[in-house]
ZADO-1210 file (C-alpha; in nm, 4 decimals, padded with zeros to 6 digits):
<atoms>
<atom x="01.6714" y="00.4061" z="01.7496" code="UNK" pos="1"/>
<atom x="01.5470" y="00.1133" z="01.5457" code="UNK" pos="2"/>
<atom x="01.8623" y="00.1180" z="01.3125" code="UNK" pos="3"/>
<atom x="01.8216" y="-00.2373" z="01.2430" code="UNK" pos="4"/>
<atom x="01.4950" y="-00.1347" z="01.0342" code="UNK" pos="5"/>
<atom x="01.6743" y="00.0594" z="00.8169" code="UNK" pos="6"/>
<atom x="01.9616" y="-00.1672" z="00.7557" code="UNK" pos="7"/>
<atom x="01.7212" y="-00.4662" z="00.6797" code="UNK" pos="8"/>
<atom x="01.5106" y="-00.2726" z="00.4462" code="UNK" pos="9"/>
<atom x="01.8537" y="-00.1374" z="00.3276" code="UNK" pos="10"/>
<atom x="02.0493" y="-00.4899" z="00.2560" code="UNK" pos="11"/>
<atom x="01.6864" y="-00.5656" z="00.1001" code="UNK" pos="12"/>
<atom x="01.7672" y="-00.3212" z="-00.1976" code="UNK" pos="13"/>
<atom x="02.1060" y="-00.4157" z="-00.2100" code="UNK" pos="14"/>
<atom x="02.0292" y="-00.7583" z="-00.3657" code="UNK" pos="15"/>
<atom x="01.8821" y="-00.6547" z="-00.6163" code="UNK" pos="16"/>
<atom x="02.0797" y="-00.5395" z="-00.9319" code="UNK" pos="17"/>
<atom x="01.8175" y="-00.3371" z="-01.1806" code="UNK" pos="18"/>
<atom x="01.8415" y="00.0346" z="-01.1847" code="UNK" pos="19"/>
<atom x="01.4813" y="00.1020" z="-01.0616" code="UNK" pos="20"/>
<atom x="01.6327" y="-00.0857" z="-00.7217" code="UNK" pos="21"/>
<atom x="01.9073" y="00.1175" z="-00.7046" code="UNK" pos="22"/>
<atom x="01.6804" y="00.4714" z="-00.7337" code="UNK" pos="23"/>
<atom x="01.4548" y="00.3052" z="-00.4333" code="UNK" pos="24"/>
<atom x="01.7796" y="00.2712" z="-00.2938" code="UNK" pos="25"/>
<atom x="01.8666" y="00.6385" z="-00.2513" code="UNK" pos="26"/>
<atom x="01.4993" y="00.6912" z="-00.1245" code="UNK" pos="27"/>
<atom x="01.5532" y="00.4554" z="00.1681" code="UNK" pos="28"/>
<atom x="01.8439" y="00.6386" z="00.3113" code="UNK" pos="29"/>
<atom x="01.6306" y="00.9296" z="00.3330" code="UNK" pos="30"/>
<atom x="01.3979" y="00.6830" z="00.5182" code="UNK" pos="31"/>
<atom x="01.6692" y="00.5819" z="00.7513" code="UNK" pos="32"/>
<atom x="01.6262" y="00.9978" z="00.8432" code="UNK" pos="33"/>
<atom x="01.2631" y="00.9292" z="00.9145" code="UNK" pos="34"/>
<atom x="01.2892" y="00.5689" z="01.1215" code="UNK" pos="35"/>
<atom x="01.6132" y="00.7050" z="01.3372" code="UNK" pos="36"/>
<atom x="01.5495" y="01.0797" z="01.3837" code="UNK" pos="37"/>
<atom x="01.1480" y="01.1046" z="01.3272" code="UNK" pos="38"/>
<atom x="01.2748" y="01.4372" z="01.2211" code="UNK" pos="39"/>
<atom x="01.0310" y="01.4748" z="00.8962" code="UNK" pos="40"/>
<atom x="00.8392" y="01.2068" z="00.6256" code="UNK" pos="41"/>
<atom x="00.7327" y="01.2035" z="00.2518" code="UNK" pos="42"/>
<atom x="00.4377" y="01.4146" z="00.1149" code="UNK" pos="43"/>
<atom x="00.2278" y="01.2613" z="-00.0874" code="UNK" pos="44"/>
<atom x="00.3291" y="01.3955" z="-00.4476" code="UNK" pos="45"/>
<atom x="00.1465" y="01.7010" z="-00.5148" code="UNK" pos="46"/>
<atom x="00.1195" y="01.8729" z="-00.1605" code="UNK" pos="47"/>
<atom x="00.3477" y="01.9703" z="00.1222" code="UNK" pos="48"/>
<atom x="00.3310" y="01.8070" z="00.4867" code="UNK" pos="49"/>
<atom x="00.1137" y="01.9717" z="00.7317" code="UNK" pos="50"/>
<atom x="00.2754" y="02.0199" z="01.1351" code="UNK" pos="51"/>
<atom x="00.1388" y="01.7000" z="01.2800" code="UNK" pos="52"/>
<atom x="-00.1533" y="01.7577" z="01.5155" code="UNK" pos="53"/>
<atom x="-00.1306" y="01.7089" z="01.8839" code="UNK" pos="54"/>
<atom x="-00.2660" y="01.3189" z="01.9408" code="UNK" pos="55"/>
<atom x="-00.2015" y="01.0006" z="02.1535" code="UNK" pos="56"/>
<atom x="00.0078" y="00.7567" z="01.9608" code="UNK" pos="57"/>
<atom x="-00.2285" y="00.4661" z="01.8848" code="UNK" pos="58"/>
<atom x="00.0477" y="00.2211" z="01.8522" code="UNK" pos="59"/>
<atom x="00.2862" y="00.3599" z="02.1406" code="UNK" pos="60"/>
<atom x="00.4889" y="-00.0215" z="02.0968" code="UNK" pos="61"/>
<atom x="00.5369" y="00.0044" z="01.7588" code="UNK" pos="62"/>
<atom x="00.7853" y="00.1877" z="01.5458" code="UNK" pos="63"/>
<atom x="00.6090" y="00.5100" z="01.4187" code="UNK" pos="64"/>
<atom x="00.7957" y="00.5723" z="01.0136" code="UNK" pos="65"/>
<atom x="00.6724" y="00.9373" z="01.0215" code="UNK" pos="66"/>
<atom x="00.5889" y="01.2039" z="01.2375" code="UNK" pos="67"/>
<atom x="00.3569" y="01.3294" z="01.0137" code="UNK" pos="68"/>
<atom x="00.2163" y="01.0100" z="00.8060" code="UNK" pos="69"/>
<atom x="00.0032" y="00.7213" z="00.9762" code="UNK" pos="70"/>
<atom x="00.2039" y="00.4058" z="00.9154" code="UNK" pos="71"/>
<atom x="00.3525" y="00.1889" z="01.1983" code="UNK" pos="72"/>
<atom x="00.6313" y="-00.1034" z="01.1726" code="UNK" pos="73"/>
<atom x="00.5544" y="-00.3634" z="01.4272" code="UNK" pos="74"/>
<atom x="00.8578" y="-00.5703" z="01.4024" code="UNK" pos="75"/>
<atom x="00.7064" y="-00.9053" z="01.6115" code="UNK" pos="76"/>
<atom x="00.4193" y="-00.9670" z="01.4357" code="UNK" pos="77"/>
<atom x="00.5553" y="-00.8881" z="01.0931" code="UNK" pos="78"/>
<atom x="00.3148" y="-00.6330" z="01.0259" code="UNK" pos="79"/>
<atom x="00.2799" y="-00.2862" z="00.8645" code="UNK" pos="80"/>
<atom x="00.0067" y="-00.0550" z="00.9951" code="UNK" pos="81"/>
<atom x="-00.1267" y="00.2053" z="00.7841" code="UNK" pos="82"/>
<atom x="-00.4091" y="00.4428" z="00.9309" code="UNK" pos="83"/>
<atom x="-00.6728" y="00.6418" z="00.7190" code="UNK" pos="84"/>
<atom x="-01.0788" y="00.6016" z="00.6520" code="UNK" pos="85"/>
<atom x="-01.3669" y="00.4621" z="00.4363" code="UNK" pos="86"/>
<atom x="-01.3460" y="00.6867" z="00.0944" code="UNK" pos="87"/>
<atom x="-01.6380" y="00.4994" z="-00.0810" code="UNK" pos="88"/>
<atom x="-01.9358" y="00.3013" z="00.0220" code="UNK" pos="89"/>
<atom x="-02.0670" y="00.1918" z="-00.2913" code="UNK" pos="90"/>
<atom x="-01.9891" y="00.1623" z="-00.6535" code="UNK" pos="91"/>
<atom x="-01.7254" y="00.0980" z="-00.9384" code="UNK" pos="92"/>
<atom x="-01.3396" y="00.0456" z="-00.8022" code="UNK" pos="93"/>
<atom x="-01.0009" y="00.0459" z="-01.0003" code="UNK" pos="94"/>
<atom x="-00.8107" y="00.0868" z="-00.6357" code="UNK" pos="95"/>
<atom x="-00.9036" y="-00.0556" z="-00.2842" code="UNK" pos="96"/>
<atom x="-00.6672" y="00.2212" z="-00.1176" code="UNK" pos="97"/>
<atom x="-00.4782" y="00.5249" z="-00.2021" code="UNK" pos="98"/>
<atom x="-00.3254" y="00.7986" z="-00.0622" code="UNK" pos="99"/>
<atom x="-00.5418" y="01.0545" z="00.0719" code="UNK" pos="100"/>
<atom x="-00.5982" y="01.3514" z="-00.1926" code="UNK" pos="101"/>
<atom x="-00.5774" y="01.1640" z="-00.4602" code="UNK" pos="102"/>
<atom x="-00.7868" y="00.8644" z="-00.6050" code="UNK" pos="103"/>
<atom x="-01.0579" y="00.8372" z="-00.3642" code="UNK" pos="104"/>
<atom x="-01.3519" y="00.8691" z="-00.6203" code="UNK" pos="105"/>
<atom x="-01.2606" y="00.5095" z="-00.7011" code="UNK" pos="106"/>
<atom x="-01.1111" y="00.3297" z="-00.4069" code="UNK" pos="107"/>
<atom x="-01.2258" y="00.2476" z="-00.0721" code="UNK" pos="108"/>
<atom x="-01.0038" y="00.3633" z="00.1433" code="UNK" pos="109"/>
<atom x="-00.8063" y="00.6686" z="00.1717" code="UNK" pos="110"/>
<atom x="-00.4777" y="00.6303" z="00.3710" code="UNK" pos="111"/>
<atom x="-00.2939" y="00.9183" z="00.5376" code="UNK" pos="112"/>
<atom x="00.0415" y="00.8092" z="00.3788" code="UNK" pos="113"/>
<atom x="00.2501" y="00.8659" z="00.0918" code="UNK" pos="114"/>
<atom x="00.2659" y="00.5140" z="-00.1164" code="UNK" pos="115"/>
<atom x="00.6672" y="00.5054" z="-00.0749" code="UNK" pos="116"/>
<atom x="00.6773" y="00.5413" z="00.2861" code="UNK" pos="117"/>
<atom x="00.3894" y="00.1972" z="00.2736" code="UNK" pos="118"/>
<atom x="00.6754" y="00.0589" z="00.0752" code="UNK" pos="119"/>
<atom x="00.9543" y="00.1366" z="00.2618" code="UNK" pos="120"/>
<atom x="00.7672" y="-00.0459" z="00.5512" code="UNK" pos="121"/>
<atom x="00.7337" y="-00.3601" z="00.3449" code="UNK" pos="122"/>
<atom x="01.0616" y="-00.3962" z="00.2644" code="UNK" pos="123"/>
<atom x="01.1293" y="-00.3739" z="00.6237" code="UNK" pos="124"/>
<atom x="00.9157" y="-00.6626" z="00.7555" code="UNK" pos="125"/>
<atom x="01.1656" y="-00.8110" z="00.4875" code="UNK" pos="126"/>
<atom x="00.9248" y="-00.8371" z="00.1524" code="UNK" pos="127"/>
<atom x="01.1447" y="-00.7836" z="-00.1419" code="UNK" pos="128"/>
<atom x="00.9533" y="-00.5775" z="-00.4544" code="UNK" pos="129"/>
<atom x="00.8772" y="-00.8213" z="-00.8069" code="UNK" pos="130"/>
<atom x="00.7276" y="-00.6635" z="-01.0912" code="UNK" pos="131"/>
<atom x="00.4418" y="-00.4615" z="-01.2136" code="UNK" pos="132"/>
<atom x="00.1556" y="-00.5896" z="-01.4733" code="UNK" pos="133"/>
<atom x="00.2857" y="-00.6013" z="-01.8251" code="UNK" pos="134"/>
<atom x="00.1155" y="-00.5145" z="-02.1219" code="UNK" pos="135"/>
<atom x="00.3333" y="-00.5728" z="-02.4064" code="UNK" pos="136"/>
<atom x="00.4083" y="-00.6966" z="-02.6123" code="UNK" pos="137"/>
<atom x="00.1982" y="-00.9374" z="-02.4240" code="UNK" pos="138"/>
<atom x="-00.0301" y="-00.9681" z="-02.1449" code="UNK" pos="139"/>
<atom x="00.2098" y="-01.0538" z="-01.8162" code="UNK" pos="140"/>
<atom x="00.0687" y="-01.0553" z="-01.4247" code="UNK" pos="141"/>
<atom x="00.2010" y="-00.8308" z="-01.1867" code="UNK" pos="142"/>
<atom x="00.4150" y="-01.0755" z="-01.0048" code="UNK" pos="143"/>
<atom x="00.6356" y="-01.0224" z="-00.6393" code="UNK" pos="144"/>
<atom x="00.5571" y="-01.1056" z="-00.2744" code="UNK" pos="145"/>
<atom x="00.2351" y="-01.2335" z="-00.1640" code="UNK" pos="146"/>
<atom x="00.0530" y="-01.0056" z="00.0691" code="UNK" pos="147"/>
<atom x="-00.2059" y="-01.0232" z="00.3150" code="UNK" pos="148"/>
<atom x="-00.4327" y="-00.6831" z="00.3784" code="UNK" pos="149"/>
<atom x="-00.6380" y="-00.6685" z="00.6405" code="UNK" pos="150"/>
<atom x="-00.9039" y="-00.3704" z="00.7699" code="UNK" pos="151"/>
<atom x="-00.9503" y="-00.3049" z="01.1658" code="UNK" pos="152"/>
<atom x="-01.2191" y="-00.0669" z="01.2809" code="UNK" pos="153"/>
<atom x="-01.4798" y="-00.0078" z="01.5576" code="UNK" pos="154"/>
<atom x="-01.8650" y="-00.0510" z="01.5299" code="UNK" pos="155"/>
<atom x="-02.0887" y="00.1094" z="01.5953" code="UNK" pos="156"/>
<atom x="-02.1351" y="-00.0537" z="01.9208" code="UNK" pos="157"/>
<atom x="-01.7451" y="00.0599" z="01.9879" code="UNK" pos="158"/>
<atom x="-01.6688" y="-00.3356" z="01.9298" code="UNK" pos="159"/>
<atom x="-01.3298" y="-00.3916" z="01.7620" code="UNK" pos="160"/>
<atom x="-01.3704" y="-00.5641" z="01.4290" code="UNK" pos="161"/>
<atom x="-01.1167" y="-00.7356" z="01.2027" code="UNK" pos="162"/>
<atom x="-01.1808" y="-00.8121" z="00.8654" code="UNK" pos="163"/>
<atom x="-00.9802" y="-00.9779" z="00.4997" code="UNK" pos="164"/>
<atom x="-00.9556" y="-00.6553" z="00.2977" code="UNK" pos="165"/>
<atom x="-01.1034" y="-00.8607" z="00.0188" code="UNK" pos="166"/>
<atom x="-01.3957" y="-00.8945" z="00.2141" code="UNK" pos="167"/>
<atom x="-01.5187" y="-00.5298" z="00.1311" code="UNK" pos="168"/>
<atom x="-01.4519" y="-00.6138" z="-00.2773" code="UNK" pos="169"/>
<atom x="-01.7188" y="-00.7273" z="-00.4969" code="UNK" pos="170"/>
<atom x="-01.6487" y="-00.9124" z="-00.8410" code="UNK" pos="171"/>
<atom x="-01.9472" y="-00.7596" z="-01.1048" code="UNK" pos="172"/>
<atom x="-01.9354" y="-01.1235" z="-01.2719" code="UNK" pos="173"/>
<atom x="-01.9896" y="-01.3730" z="-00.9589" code="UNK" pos="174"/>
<atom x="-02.1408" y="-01.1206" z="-00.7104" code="UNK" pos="175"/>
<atom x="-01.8433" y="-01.2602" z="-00.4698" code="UNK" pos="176"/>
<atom x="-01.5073" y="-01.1810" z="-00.3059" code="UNK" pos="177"/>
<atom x="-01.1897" y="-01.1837" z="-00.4752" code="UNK" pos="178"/>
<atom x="-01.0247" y="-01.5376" z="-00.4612" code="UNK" pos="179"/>
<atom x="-00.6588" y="-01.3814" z="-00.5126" code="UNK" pos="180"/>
<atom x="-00.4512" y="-01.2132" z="-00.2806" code="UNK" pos="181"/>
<atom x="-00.2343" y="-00.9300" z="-00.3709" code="UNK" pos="182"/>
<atom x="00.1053" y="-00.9055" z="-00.4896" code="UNK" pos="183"/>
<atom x="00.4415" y="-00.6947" z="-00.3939" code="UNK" pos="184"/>
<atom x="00.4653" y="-00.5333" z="-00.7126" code="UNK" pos="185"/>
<atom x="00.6493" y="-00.2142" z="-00.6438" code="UNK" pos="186"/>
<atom x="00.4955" y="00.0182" z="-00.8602" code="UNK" pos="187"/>
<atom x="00.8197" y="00.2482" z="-01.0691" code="UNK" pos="188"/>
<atom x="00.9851" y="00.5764" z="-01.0644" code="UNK" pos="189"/>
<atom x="00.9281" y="00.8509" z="-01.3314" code="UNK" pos="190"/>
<atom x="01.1670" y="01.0812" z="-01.4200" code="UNK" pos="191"/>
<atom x="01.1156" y="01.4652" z="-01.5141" code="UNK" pos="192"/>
<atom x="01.3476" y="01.5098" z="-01.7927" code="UNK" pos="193"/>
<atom x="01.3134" y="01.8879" z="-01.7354" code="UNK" pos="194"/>
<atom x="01.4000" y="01.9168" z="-01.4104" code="UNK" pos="195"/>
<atom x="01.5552" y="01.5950" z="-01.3037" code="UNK" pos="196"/>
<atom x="01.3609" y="01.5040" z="-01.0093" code="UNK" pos="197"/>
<atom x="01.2264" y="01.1253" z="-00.9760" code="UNK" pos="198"/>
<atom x="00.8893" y="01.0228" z="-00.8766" code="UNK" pos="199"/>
<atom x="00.7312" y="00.7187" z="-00.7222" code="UNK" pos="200"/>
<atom x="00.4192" y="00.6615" z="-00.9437" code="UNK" pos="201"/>
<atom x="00.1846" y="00.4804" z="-00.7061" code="UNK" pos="202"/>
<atom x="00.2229" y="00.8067" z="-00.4815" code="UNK" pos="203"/>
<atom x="-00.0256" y="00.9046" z="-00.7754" code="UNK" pos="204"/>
<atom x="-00.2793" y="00.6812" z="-00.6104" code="UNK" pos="205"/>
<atom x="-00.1990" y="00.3242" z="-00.6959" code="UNK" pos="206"/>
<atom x="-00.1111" y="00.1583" z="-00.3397" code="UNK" pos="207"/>
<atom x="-00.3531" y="-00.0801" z="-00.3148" code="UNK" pos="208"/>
<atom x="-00.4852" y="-00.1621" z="-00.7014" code="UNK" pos="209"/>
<atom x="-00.8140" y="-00.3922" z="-00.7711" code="UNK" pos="210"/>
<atom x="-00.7619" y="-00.2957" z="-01.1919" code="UNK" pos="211"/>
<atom x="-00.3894" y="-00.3570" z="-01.3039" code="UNK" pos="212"/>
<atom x="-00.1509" y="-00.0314" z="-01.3740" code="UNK" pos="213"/>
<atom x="00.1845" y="-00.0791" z="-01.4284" code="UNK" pos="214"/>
<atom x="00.2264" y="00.1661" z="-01.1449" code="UNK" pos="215"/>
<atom x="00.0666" y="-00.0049" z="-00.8690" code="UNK" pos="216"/>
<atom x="00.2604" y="-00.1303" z="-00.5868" code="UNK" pos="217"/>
<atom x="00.0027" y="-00.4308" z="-00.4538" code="UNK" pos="218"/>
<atom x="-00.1584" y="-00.5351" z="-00.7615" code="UNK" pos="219"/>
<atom x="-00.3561" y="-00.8432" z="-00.7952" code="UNK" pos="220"/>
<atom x="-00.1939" y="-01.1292" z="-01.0442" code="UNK" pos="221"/>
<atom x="-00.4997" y="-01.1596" z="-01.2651" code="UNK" pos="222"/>
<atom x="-00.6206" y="-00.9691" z="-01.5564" code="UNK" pos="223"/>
<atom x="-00.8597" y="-00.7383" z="-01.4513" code="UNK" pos="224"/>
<atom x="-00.9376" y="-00.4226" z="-01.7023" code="UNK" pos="225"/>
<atom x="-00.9055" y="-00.0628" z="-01.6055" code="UNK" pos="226"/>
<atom x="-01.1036" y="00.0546" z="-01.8828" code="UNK" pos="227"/>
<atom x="-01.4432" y="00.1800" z="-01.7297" code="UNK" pos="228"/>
<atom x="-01.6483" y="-00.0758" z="-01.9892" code="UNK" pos="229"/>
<atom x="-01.5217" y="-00.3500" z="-01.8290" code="UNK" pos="230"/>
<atom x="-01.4430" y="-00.3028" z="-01.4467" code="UNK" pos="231"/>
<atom x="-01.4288" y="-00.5985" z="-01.2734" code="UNK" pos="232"/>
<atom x="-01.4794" y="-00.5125" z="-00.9207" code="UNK" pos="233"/>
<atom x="-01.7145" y="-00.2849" z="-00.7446" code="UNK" pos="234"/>
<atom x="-01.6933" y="-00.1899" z="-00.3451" code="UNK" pos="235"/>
<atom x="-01.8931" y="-00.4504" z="-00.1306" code="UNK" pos="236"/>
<atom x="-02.1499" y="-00.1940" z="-00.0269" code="UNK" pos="237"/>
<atom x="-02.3676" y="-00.4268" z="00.2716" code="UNK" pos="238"/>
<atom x="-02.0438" y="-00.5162" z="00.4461" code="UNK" pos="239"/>
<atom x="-01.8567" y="-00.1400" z="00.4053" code="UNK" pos="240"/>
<atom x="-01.9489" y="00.1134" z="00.7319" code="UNK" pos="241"/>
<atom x="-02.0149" y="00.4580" z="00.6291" code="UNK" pos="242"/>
<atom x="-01.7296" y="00.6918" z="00.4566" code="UNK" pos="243"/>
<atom x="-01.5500" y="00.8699" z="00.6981" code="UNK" pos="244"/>
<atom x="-01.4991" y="00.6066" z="00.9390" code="UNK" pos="245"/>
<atom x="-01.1606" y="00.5901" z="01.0197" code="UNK" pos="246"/>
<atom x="-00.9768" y="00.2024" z="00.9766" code="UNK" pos="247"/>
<atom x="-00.6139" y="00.0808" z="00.9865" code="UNK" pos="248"/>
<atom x="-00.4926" y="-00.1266" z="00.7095" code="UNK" pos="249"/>
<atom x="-00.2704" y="-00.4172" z="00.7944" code="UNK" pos="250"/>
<atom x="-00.0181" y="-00.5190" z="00.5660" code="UNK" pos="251"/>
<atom x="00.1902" y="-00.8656" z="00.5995" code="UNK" pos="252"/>
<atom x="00.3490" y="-01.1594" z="00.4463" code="UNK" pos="253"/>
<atom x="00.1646" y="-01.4503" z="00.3246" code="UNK" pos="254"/>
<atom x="00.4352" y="-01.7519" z="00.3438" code="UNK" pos="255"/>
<atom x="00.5096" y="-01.9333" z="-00.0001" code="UNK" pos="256"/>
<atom x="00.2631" y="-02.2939" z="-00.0206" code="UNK" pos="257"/>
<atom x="00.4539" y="-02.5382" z="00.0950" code="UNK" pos="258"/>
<atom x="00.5666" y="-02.7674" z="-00.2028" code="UNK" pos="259"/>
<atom x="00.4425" y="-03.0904" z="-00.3257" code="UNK" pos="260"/>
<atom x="00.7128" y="-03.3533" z="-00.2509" code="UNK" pos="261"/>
</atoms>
């Protein structure tokens, strides 16, 4: 079922021609295993996959990428659904989100997903990867896709709320939001010389970056340090319910600005 996923996110890495693209590549075909057969998903690096628990699909008309891992492809809407919970409250940030088990001392949210398999679902809704922050020999933004993030939760009245994912990020300078949206940037694969195998970095921890890493897979396009002196973002403690409670990110395109005649 749903082979047309797989073939779009497919022809996606096809066009491009630089030899990270062509790794990714291989790594989709094992997602066309997941997306066809649900037979088994990624782990995040570092531990094995756990037998999924008995539970109601939350998104029974969506396309589930992973029996085991929380992230939904809903194909009308253009949208990528990731599910996890609130990591931190209060305090310094170099990530918004990671994958559970692995960052959450500085980011927001945990997600209960592996980085590639996010990834694999944005090239799906048809987002194509740019490039990671550069630091040399000179200072160059993380560039690619722009994309929207979004956090849905319940209250604690059980109302349904909806909310920017910026929204729950605090600048340390201005005491307000982030003005700039994130970018595709598709994070890199390391190699183990010793025994051969290739790793997605951002399954590290670096889905959803606030502080630019050349490893991050949605970075934002501005400078913004990772060095602990000079952090430029802190969580948005007064508008963040308490960790623990379980959200959804939503992940989808932002069209291009239409161009000045």
């Amino acid at each position: 079922m749903n082979g047309n996923v797989v073939e779009h996110a497919a022809l996606v890495l096809v066009e491009s021609e630089n030899v990270a693209w062509r790794v990714l590549r291989r790594q989709l075909l094992i997602a066309a295993v997941v997306v066809v057969c649900g037979a088994w998903s990624f782990p995040p690096q570092g531990r094995t996959a756990e037998p999924p628990a008995a539970e109601t699909d939350p998104h029974p008309g969506m396309t589930r990428l992973s029996p085991t891992e929380k992230v939904w492809l809903d194909r009308e809407s253009g949208e990528v659904v990731v599910g996890g919970e609130v990591a931190l409250q209060r305090g310094q940030i170099e990530f918004f989100a990671c994958p559970r088990r692995t960052k959450e001392h500085e980011s927001v949210v945990a997600v209960d997903a592996s980085a590639r398999l996010v990834h694999t679902g944005l090239l799906a809704i048809g987002l194509q990867a740019g490039e990671p922050v550069q630091f040399a020999p000179e200072y160059r933004a993380a560039s690619g896709p722009v994309v929207r993030v979004e956090v849905r939760w319940t209250d604690d009245e059980g109302m349904p709320q909806r909310i920017d994912a910026k929204q729950w990020v605090r600048n340390t300078r201005t005491g307000m939001p982030p003005e700039t949206d994130w970018v595709f940037a598709g994070s890199s694969f390391w190699r183990d010389e010793a025994t051969g195998e290739e790793y997605y970095q951002a399954d590290g921890g670096d889905l959803v970056c606030v502080s630019n890493f050349p490893t991050a897979m949605l970075d934002l396009p501005i400078a913004s340090s990772q060095s602990n002196e000079a952090l430029l973002f802190e969580a948005f403690d007064s508008r963040i319910p308490p960790r623990g409670t379980p959200v959804e990110l939503v992940f989808s395109a932002i069209p291009p600005a239409a161009k000045a005649p």
